[in-house]
C-alpha positions in Angstrom: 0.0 0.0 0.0 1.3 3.1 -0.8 1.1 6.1 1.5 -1.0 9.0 1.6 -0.5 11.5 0.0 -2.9 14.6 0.7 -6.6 14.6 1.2 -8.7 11.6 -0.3 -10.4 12.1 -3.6 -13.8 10.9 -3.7 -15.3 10.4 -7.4 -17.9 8.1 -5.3 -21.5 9.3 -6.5 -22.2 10.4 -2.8 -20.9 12.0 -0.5 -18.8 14.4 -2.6 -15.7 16.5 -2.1 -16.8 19.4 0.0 -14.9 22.7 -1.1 -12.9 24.7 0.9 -15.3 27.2 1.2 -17.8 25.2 2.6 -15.5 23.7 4.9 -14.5 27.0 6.4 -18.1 28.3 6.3 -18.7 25.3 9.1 -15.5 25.9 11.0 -16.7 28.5 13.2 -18.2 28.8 17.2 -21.8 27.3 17.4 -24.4 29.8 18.3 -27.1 29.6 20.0 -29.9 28.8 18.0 -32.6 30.5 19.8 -30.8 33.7 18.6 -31.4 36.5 15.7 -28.6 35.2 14.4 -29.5 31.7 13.6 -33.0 33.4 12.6 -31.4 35.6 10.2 -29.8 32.4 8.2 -32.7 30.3 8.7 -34.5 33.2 6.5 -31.8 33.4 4.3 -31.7 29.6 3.3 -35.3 28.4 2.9 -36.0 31.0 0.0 -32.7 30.6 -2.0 -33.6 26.1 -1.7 -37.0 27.2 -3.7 -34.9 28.7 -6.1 -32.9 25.3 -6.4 -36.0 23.3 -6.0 -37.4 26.0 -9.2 -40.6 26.3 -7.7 -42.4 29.1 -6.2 -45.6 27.1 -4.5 -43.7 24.7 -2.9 -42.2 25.0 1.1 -39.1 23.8 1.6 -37.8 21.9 4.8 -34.5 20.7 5.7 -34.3 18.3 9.0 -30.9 17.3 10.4 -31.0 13.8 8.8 -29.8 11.1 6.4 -31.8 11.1 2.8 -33.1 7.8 4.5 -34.6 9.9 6.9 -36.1 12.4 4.2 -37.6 9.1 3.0 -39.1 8.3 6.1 -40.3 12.2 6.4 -42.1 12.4 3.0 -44.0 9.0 3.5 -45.3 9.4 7.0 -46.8 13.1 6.5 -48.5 12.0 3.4 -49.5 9.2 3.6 -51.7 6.2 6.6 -51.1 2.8 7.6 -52.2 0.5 4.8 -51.8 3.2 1.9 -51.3 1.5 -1.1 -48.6 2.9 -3.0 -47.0 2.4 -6.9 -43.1 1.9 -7.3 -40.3 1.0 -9.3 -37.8 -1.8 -9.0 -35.1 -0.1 -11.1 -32.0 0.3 -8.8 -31.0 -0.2 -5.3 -32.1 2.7 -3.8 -35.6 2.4 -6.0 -36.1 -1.2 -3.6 -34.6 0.8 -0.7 -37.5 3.6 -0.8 -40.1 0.6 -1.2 -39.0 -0.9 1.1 -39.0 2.0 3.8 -42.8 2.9 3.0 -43.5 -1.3 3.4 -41.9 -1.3 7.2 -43.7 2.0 7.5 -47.3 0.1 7.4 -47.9 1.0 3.1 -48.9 -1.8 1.2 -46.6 -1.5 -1.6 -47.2 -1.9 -5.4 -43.5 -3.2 -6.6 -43.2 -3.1 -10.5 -40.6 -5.2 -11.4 -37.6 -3.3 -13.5 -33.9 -3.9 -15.1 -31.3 -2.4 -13.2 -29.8 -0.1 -15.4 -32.9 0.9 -17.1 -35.2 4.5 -16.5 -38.5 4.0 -15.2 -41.0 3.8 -18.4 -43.8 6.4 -18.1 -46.3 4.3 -20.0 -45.8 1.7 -17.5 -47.1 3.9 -15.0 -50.0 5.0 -16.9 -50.8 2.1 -17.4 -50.7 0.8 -13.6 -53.2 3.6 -13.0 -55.7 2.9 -15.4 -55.4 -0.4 -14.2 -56.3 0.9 -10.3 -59.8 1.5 -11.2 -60.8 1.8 -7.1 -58.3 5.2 -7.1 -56.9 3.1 -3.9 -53.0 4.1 -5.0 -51.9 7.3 -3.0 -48.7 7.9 -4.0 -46.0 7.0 -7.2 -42.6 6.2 -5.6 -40.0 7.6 -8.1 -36.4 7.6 -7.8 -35.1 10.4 -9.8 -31.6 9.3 -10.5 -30.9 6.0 -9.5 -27.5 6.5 -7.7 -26.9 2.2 -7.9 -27.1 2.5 -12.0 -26.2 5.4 -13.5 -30.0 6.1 -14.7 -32.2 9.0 -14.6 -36.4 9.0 -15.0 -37.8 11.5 -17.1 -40.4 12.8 -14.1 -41.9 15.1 -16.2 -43.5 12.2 -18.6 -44.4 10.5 -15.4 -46.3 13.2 -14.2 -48.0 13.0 -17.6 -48.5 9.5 -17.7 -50.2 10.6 -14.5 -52.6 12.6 -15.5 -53.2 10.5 -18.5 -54.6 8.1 -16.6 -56.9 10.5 -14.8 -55.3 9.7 -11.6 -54.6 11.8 -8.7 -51.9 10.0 -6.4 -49.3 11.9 -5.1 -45.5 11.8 -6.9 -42.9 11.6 -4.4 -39.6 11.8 -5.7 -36.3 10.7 -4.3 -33.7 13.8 -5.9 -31.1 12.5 -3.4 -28.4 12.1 -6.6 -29.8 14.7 -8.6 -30.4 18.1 -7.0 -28.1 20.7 -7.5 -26.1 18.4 -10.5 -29.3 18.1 -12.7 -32.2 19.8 -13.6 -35.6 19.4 -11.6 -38.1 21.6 -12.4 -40.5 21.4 -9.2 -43.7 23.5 -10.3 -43.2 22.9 -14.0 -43.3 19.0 -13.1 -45.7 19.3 -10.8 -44.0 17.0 -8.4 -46.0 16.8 -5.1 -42.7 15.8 -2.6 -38.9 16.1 -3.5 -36.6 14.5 -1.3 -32.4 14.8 -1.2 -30.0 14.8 1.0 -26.9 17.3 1.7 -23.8 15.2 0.8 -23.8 15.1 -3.1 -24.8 17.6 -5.6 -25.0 20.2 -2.7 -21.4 19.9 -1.5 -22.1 19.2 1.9 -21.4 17.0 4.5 -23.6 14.2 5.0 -26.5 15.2 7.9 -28.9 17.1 6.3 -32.3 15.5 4.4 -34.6 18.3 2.5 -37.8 18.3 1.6 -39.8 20.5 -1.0 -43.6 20.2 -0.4 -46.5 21.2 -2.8 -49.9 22.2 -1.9 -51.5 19.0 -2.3 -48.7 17.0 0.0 -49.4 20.0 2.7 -53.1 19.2 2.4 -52.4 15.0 2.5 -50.6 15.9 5.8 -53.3 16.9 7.7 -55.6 13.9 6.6 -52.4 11.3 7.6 -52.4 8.9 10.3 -49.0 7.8 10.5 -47.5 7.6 13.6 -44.8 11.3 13.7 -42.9 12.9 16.3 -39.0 14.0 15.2 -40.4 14.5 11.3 -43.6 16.3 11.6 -43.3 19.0 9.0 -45.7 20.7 10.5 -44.3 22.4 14.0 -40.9 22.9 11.4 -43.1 24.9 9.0 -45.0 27.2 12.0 -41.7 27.7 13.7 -40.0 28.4 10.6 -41.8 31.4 9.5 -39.8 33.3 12.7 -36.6 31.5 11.6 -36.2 28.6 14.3 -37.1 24.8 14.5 -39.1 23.1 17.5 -35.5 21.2 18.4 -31.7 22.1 18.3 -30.6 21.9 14.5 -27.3 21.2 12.9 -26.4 25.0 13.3 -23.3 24.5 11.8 -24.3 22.8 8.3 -26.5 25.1 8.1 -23.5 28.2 8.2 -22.4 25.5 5.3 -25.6 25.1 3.4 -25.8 28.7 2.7 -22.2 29.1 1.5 -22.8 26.0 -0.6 -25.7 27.8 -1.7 -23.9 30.6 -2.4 -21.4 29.0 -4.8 -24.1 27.2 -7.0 -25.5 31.1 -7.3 -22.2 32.4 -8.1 -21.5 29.9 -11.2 -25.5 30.0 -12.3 -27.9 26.9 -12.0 -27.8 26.3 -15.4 -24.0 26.6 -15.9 -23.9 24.4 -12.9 -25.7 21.8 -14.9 -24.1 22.4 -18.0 -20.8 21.7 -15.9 -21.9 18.4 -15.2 -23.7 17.4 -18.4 -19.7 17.7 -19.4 -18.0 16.0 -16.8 -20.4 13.4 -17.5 -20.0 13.0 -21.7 -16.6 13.4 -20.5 -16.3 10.6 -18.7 -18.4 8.1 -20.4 -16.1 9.1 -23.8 -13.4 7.6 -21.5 -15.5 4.3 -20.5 -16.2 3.5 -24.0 -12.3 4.1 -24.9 -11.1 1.8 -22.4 -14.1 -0.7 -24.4 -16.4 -1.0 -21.1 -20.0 -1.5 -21.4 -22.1 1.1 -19.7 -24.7 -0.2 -17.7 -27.4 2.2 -18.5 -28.9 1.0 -21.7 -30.9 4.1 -22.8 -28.0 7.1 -23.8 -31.2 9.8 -23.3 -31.5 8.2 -19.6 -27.8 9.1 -19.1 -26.9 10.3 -15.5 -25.2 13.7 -15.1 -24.1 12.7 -11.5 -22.7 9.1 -12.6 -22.0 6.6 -14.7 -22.5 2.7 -13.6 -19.2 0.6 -15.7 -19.9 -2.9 -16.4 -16.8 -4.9 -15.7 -15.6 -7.6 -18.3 -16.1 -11.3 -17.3 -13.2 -12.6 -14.6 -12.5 -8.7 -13.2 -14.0 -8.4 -9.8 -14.7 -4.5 -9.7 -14.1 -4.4 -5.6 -10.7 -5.3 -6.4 -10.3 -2.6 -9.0 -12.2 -0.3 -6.5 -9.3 -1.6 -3.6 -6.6 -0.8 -5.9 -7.5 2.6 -7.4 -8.2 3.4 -3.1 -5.0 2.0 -2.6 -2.5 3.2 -4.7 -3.9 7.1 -5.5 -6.3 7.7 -3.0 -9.3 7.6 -5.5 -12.6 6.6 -4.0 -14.9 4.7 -7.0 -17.9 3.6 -6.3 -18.6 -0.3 -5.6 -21.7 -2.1 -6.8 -24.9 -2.5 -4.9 -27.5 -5.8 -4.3 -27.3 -7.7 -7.1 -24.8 -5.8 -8.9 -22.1 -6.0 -6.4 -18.3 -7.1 -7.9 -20.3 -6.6 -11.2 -19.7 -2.6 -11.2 -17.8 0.4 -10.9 -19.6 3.7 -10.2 -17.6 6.6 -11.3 -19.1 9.8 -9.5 -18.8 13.4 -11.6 -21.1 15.5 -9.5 -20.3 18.1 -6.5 -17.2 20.4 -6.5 -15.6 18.8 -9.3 
């Protein structure tokens, strides 16, 4: 093993390199977060994330969390015990979602999917039409599917929605997505969008957000699930006066807006023009080296990642060791199914 030279380098899809900037923007005295202070940030944040959400209806909510506990957040204000709910099979973290609103007391719809493969909106319709009793609440979608390297077009979803005449919720999963690709909240009409801090927002991992649309606010007061810690609704009255009902994570927060800050600075658009790059960029590499890309559908590319098939005999945790080893590179291994079958090369964040 050789030895270390400098900091890591993480080209993992998740968590990210944090800047510099952000990590300075942390390193400072907590403060007492009962304080005009804290208030004053608190105001600051909350409308700049609607601009990075793009929507102007939705309320935004950030809880010191995981993105597995912005899962568990979205599904228990929306929805009861015994819901039934639609989702996708497409990926790790699509089975991981289902299977958090399963222990949560949904009865859960599971479609069946390829790994490696986008979610297919006529599918969806057609699951609808099919639910004839209107007894589906939500869709469970997984914007980018951080195991595979493939992205759901959740604006034809939404219209495969509405094709059917239906009116369950969408709740989409943005953990891999937000702030490296665009999601157009409103436009969309997305009901709940869901991420985490540690990826395209160059954070630390420790903060889940929420964006909630009218109709999810309105499904929260008609929910039965059992609440406490993520009840959106004492976090929405106490955030009007800039505080939270509990001590928050004060100082990701102090790195939240600088991260916020930077993504301003470069442009939302440029930011995703940035990665759209970085990503053609890399898979022009995977195809030189002659490596199968495990996404089958080029328009259902990832922006934040690309999911390399290794040849027959190459274990990729062994590539994964040696790359970790030798230059202090962090890939990404393979998940479930696909594990020692995959290398995830992550080009999202500060990169």
């Amino acid at each position: 093993m050789s030895p270390r030279r400098g900091r890591p380098f993480l080209q993992i899809p998740g968590p990210t390199n944090v800047p510099d900037r952000v990590l300075r923007a942390m390193d400072r005295p907590v403060i007492d977060h009962r304080g005009p202070e804290f208030a004053s940030l608190v105001k600051s944040i909350l409308p700049d994330l609607k601009r990075v959400f793009r929507t102007t209806e939705g309320a935004v909510i950030v809880y010191p969390s995981s993105g597995t506990g912005a899962w568990e957040a979205a599904l228990v204000n929306t929805l009861s015990p015994g819901d039934r709910v639609l989702a996708f099979d497409v990926g790790h973290f699509s089975a991981l979602f289902s299977r958090a609103a399963r222990n949560l007391g949904m009865v859960v719809d599971d479609v069946p999917g390829r790994w490696g493969s986008a979610i297919p909106p006529a599918e969806v319709e057609a699951r609808l039409r099919a639910d004839r009793d209107r007894r589906i609440r939500a869709v469970l979608v997984v914007h980018n599917e951080t195991s595979t390297g493939a992205r759901s077009d959740i604006a034809a979803i939404r219209r495969a929605m509405e094709a059917a005449g239906h009116d369950a919720l969408l709740i989409v999963d943005t953990v891999s997505s937000l702030g490296s690709m665009d999601l157009r909240f409103d436009d969309w009409r997305v009901d709940v969008a869901l991420t985490g801090s540690q990826k395209g927002l160059m954070l630390p991992p420790g903060l889940g957000l929420l964006c909630v649309g009218p109709r999810a606010l309105a499904a929260g007061e008609r929910a039965t699930s059992p609440r406490n810690y993520f009840d959106w609704r004492p976090i929405l009255r106490d955030n009007v006066a800039g505080f939270y009902p509990y001590t928050p994570a004060t100082n990701l927060l102090y790195a939240l807006r600088e991260a916020l800050d930077m993504i301003f600075e470069e442009g939302l658009d440029e930011v995703f023009a940035r990665h759209h790059r970085l990503a053609d960029a890399v898979r022009a590499a995977v195809r030189a080296w002659r490596l199968e890309i495990l996404c089958d559908d080029p328009h259902a590319y990832s922006d934040s990642l690309t999911a390399v098939v290794m040849p027959d005999g190459v274990d990729s945790d062994a590539v994964i060791r040696r790359a970790r080893d030798r230059f202090d590179l962090s890939l990404g291994v393979g998940l479930g199914t696909l594990k020692g079958k995959i290398v995830r090369i992550g080009h999202l964040g500060a990169l």
